[in-house]
N, C-alpha and C positions, 0 to 999 in steps of 0.2 A: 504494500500500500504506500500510495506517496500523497505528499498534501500538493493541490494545486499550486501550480508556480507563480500565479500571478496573482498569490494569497500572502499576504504582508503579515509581519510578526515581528512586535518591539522586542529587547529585551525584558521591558518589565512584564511582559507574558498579553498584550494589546493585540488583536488580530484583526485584519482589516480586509472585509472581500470587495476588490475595487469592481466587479462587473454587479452588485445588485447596492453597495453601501453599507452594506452590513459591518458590526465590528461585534467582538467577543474578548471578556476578560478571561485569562485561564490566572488557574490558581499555579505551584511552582511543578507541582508534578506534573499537570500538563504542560507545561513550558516544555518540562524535558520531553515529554514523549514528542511533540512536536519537532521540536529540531533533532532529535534521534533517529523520527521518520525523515526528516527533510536532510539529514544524514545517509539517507539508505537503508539504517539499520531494520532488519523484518523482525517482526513482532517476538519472534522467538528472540532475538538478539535481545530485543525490549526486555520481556518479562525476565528473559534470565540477570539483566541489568539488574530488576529491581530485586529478586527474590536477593540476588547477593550481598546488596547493598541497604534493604529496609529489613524493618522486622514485618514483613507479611507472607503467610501462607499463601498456596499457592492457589488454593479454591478463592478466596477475595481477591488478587492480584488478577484472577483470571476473569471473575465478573466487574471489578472495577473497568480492566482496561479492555475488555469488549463493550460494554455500555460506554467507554468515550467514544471508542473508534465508531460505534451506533452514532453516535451525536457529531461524530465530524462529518460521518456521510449523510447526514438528515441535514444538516448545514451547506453541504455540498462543499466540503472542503479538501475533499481528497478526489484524485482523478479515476474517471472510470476504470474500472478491471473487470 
């Protein structure tokens, strides 16, 4: 999965879709997964990021970040596949 290219992202986690005006606040965790996607990294490179790195199981890790990646494609912010 990748995020649209012509899908703008501040540092402070500000997302800007310039073809409808739309914007969105991510909190810091979606910051990362976002530039991790716009990184290349595939979702398995993701989760196994986090499981390493937080204290979360992997059944929550696994419904947290499928219900984003739901809500970035209901947004339209990633490109078809």
């Amino acid at each position: 999965m990748t995020i649209r290219k012509n899908i703008a992202v501040s540092e402070s986690g500000f997302v800007f879709d310039p073809d409808n005006g739309d914007s969105y606040t991510l909190n810091e965790t979606g910051k990362l997964i976002i530039d991790m996607l716009a990184e290349g990294k595939t979702e398995k490179e993701i989760k196994n990021y986090f499981t390493e790195h937080y204290d979360v199981d992997e059944g929550t890790l696994e419904n947290n970040f499928n219900d984003f990646i739901i809500m970035l494609k209901n947004f339209n912010l990633t490109e078809n596949e």
